[in-house]
N, C-alpha and C positions, 0 to 999 in steps of 0.2 A: 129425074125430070120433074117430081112431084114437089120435090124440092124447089127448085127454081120458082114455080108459079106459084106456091104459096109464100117464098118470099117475096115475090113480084105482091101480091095480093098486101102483106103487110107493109111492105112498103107506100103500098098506095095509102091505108087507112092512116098510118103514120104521115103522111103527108098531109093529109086531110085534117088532122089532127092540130099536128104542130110544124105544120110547113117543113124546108128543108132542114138536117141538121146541118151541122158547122163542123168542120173537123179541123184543128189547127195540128201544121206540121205532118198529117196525113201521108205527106211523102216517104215521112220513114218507115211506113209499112211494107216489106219486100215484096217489090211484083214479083220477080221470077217464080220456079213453081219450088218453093223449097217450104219444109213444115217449121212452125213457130207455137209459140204460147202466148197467146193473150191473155194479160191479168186484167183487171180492174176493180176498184172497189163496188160491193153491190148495193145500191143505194134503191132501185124502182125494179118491177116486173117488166119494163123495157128495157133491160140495161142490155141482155145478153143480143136483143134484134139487132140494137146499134152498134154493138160490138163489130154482130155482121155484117154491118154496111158497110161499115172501113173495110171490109177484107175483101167486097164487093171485085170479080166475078165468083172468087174463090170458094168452095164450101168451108162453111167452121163450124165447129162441131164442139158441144161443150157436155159438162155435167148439170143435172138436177137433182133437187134433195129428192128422194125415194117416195118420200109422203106426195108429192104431187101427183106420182103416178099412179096411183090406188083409185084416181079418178080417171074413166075410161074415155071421156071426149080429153081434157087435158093430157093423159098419156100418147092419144092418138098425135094429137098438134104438137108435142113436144118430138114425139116419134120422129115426127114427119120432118121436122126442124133439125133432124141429126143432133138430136139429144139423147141423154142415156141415165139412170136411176144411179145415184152414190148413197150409201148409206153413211150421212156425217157424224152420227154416233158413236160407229166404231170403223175400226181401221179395216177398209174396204178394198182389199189388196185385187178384188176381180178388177173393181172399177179403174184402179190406177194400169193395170194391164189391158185394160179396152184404151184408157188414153194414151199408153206406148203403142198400142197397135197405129191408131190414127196419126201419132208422130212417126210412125217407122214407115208408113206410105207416103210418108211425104205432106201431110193434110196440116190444117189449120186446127189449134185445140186451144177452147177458149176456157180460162177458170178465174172463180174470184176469190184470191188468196186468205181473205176472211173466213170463209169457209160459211158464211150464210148473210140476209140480207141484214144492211145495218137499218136498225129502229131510228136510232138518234141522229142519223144524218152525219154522223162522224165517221172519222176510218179508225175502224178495231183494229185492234193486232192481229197479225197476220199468222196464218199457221204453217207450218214446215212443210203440208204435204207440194205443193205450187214448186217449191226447189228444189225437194225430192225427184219431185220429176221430170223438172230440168236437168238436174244434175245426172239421171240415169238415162236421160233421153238424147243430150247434149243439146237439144234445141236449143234454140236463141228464144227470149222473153222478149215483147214487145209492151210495155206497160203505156198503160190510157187511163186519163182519168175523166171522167162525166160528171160535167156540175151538176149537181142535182137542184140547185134552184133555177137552173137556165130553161127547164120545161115549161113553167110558168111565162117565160117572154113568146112562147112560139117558134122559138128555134133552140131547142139543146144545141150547147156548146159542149165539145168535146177536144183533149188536148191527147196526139200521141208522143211519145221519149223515146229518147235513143234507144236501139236496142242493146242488151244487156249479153253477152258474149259470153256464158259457162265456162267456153277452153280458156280465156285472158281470164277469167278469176280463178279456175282450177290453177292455173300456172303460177300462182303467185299466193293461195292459201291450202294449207294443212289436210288434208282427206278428212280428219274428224272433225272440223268444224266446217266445213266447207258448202253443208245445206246452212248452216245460222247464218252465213257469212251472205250468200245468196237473198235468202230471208231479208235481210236486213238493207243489200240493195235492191230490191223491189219495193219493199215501202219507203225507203227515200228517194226514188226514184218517181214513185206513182205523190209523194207528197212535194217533189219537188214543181210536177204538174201541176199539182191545188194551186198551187202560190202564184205557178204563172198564170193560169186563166183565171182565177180570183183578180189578180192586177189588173189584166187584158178588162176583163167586165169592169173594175172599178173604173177603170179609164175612159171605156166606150160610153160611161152613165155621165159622165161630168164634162161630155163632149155633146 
């Protein structure tokens, strides 16, 4: 319950902010009640709110780096946001079985396959845990990419992709390469995003 009205509450301020956001192709997010993975690259300390709005009535529930939570009003509001402590230094095998628990009820689990926020505004390489635990969860990945210069106009644009089916690519690659294989379609998947809403903007400006 505490949930809902404090994302009610940032929603509000985020409006206030920067008006609505934009969500293009939105549709391909699954209503029914079934669990998934959202990727996206980490560009801003809003990134994971908006993640939530797409997934809007649903709860989603993601990781944070460890270090945020050593402060006790941030760990409270991250709490409260069904977030949970990763340690991305080392292989953090609680945390990856708190995000099977969330896929195994059926929930929404949100991560950003970089494995921490980008400085440079570009997308890093991605790291293997994200398809690990797709591939051990069987969820479906729903990858979204968020311009990060689009806060700047007053309305973040955000684009969501097809989702990404673990059983059709189990089906047709190798068991030991089959997290790389993964790996590899999520970031061209989340960059095939960049290109289209980069166009979409370049277009909407010369209009």
């Amino acid at each position: 319950m505490f949930y809902t009205y404090l994302r009610g509450l940032v929603t509000f301020i985020l409006w206030v902010l920067n008006g609505n956001a934009h969500y293009h192709h939105k549709e391909l997010i699954p209503s029914q009640e079934e669990n998934y993975i959202l990727v996206a690259p980490h560009r801003t300390w809003w990134d994971p709110v908006y993640m939530a709005f797409a997934t809007k009535p649903k709860q989603f529930i993601f990781m944070a780096k460890k270090e945020l939570f050593s402060n006790k009003l941030i760990a409270l509001l991250l709490r409260s946001l069904l977030s949970f402590p990763v340690d991305r230094k080392n292989a953090d095998l609680q945390s990856l079985k708190r995000a099977m628990k969330v896929l195994d009820k059926g929930k929404i689990f949100g991560i950003f396959p970089e494995g921490k926020r980008s400085i440079t505004g570009r997308m890093d390489s991605f790291e293997k845990g994200t398809a690990f635990l797709a591939v051990r969860s069987r969820a479906q990945i729903i990858p979204i990419y968020i311009h990060p210069d689009s806060f700047r106009s007053g309305r973040p644009k955000m684009a969501v992709g097809t989702p990404i089916d673990i059983n059709d690519i189990a089906a047709n690659t190798k068991k030991s390469i089959l997290v790389d294989v993964v790996t590899d379609e999520i970031s061209d998947s989340i960059d095939a995003l960049r290109i289209e809403l980069e166009a979409k903007l370049e277009d909407n400006s010369r209009e």
